[in-house]
N, C-alpha and C positions, 0 to 999 in steps of 0.2 A: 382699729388696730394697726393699720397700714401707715396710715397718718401720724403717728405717736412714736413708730420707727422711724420711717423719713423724717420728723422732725428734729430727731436725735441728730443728722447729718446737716441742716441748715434749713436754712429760706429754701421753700420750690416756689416761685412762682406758679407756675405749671398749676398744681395743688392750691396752694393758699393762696386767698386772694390779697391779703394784708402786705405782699411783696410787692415790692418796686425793684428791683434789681433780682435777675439771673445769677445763682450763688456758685460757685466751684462744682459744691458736691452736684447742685442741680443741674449743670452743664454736663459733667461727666455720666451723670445716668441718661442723659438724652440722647447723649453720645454712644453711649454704651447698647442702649433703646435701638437706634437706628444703625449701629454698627450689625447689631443680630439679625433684624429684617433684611438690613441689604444681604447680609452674608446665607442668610435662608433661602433669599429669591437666587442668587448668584449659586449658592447649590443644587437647587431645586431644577433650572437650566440646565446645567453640566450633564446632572442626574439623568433627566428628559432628554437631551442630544445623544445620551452614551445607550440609554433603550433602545432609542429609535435606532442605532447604529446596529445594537443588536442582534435587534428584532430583522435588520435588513441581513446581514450576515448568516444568520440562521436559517434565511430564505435561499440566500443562495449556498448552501452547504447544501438543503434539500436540494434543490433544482440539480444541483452536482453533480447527487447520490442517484437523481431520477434517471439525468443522459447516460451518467456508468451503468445502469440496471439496462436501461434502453440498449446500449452500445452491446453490453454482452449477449444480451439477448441476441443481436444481428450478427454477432463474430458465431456464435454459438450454431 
């Protein structure tokens, strides 16, 4: 079924072995192909840097709340 649509678009090499040349339509889905992977890893990073950033943030907002609990206790 896959095959019978992409056919409709040209020659894939890629797919059909009957190809000798790399077509338009088939460059532009390879392009298309590896334009999404890079842009999935390239978010998937951002994503993972801005956790960890978080997750550190979070830590010290506790640690914060701890010394101000501590501090009152000793003005007290």
């Amino acid at each position: 079924m896959l095959l019978q649509i992409l056919a409709l678009w040209g020659c894939m090499p890629e797919i059909a072995r009957d190809c000798v040349d790399m077509t338009n339509a088939s460059s532009t889905y390879l392009s298309i192909a590896l334009g999404a992977i890079a842009g999935a890893v390239i978010s998937w990073w951002i994503y993972n840097m801005r956790k960890k950033t978080s997750v550190k943030q979070d830590e010290t907002l506790r640690r914060i709340s701890e010394l101000e609990e501590n501090y009152d206790k000793v003005l007290k």
